[in-house]
N, C-alpha and C positions, 0 to 999 in steps of 0.2 A: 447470590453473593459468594455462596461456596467452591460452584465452579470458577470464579474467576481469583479468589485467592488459589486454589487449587492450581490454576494456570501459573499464576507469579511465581508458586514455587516452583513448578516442573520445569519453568524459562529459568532461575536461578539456578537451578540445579544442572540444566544440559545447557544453557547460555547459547543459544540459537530458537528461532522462532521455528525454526525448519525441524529441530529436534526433539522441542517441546511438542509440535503438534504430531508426529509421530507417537509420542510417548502416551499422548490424552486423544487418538485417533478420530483428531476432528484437522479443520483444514489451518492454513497458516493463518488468515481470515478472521478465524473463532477467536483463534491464541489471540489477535490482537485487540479483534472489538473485545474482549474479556478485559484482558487489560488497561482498554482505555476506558471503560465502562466503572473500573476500578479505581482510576486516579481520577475520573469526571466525578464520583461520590466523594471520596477523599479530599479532592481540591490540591491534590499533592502529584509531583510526577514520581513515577515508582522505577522506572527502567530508561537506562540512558545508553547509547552508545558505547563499545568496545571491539575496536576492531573489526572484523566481520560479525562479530556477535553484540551482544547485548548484556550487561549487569546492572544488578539491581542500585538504586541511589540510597543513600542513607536511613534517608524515610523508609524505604521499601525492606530493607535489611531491617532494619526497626519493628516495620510491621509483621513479617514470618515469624520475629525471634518472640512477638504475644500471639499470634493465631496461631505457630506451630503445635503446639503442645497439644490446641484444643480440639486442633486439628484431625491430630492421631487418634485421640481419645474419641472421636465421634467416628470415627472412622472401625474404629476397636469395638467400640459400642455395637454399630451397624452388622459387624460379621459376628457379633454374637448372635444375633436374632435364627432361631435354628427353621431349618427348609421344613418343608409340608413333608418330606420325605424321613426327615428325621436330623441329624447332627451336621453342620456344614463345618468344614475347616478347610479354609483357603492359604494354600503353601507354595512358595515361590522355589524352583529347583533346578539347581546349575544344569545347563545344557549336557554336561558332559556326563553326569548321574544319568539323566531322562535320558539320556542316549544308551544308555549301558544296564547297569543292574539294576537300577533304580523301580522301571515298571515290575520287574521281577519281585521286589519287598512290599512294593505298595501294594500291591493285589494280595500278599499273602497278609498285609494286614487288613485292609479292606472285608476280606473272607471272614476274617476273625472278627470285625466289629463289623457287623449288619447294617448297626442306623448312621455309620458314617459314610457321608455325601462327601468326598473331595474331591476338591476341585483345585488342580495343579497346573504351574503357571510355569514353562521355560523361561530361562533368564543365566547370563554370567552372573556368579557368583557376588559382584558388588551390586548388583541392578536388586537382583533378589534382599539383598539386605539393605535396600534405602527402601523397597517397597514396606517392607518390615518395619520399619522404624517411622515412614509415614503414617501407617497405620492401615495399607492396605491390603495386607497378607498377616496372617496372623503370625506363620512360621515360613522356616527355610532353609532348606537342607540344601550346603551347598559345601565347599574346599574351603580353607584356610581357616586362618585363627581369628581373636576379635581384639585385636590390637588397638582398633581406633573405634572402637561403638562400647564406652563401657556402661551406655545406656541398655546392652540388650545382652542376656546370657547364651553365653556358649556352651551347647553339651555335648563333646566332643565323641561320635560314634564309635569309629575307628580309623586307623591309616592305611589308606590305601597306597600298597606300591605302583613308583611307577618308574618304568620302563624304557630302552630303547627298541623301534621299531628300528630294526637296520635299513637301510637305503638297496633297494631292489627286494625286499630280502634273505640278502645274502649274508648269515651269520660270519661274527667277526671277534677278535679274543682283542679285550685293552691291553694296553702297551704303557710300562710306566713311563714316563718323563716325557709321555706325548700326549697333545691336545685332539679333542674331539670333538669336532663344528657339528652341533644338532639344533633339528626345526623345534620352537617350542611353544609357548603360549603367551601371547602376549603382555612387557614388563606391567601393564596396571591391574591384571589379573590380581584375584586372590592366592592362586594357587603360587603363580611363580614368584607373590611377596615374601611368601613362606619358602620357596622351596631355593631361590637365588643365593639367601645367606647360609644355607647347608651346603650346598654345589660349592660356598667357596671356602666353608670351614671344613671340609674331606677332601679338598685337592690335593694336600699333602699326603693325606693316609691313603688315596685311591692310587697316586702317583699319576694322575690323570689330570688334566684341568679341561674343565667343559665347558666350547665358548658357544655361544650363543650366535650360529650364521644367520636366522632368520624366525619372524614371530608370525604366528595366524593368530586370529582370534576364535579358533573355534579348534579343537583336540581333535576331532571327527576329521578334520580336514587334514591333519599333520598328521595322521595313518596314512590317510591316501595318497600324501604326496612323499611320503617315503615308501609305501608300499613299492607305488614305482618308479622307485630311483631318483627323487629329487634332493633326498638327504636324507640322515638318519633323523629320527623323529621321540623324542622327550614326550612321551604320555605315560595316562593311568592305566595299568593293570587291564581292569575290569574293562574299558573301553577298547583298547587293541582285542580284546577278546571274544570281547559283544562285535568288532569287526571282522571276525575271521579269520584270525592273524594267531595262528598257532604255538602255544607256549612256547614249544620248544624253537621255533624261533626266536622269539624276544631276548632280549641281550640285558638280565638284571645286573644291578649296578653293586661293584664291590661291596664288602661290609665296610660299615655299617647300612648299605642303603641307603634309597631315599626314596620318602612317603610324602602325601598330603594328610592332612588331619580332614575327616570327613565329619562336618558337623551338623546340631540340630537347633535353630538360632530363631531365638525370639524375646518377648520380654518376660521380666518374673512372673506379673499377675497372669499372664496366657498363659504360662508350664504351669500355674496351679489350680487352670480349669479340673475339672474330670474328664470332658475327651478329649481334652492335650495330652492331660497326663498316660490315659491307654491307650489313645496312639504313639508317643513316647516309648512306655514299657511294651507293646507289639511290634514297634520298629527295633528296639535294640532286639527282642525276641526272633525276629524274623531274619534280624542283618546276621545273626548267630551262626542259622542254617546255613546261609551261601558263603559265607566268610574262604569256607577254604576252597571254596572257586575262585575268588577274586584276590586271594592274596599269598 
């Protein structure tokens, strides 16, 4: 019964069958005999038609909003149970951290705390924090603020700056009362929910206004396509750096800047374990040391 509520939300949540089974990697097939295995007990239909996709019916929305809760919670339950090895903690981590300085802190905490087993999960920044809030990642360290989850606490590390990678690059000096087309991360990002309303409250002070030519979904990619020469490129710091891509090229952004909030995002009773809590205080301890590399 679990796996197949399990399915209903992940079809709710990506609203494709084709997405869902990606998400719970089993085949499109599973996604369905679950769900119809689901409404055959029920006697209720759960998922109806919408355009190429699928959402949930009344019932079905009915049903998530009493299994959700119990859902997380047994799920929360489950990753508490600690490994034959010693302490587990399962953490979801923006692609663009785990691409960059990220492996660099977690080993330095890892080092310091011996019985901790982690085990880390790439993801954008939003992916990481539904898993979190299902209950399948305990924490997750990813960009942005938590504007729309006032179910799960935010403990905000640090801000990371971020940069233009010039196109070719060939350094280049801003020019007031002129615009500057840069590649940058795609608008449903965390990062650029955060970072869109600052680009347009400094266009006056910068004298610059920064439009937005083209989005990727991934920062690692927008190095490389501005490295050569397809446009200047809107990334973090620490990742043009972890690519190769030499300070003294990078082109920072007038005063005051502009950062990401780099966070550690989970729920209260998980930050009041004790190996939340000392991986917490090991990660602000460790993010200390390299701070003045990446910022």
């Amino acid at each position: 019964m679990i796996p197949n509520i399990e399915a209903l939300a992940t079809l709710s949540e990506l609203g494709t069958m084709t997405r869902a089974a990606t998400r719970l990697r089993v085949t499109q097939s599973a996604v369905s005999k679950r769900i119809a295995a689901l409404e055959s007990h029920l006697g209720q239909k759960l998922v109806e038609p919408a355009g190429r996709g699928v959402r949930l019916t009344s019932y079905g929305v009915r049903l998530l909003d009493k299994t959700g809760p119990f859902m997380a919670s047994l799920r929360e339950a489950l990753l508490e149970e600690p490994s034959p090895q010693g302490s587990r903690l399962v953490i979801g981590i923006s692609e663009s951290i785990l691409s960059s300085w990220g492996p660099r802190v977690l080993s330095g905490v890892k080092a310091t705390i011996p019985r901790l087993e982690l085990v880390a999960n790439a993801h954008r920044s939003p992916v990481a924090i539904d898993h979190v809030r299902s209950g399948e990642y305990m924490l997750a360290l990813c960009a942005g603020q938590g504007d729309n989850t006032p179910d799960l606490t935010w403990n905000t590390l640090f801000q990371e700056p971020m940069v233009i990678v010039p196109s070719g690059l060939k350094p280049f000096k801003f020019r007031r009362r002129r615009s500057l087309s840069v590649f940058t991360i795609e608008p449903h990002s965390s990062t650029w929910g955060y970072l869109d309303r600052r680009i347009k409250l400094y266009a006056d002070r910068w004298g610059t206004r920064i439009e937005v030519e083209q989005t990727l979904q991934s920062f690692s990619c927008i190095v490389q396509m501005a490295r050569y020469g397809f446009g200047h490129g809107l990334v973090p710091l620490g990742l043009a750096l972890a690519l190769g891509i030499r300070r003294e090229t990078l082109i920072e952004l007038p005063d005051p800047g502009l950062f990401r909030p780099i966070s550690l995002v989970g729920r209260s009773s998980t930050f009041a374990r004790p190996l939340v809590k000392s991986f917490h205080q090991q990660l602000t301890t460790d993010l200390s040391d390299i701070l003045p590399d990446i910022t």
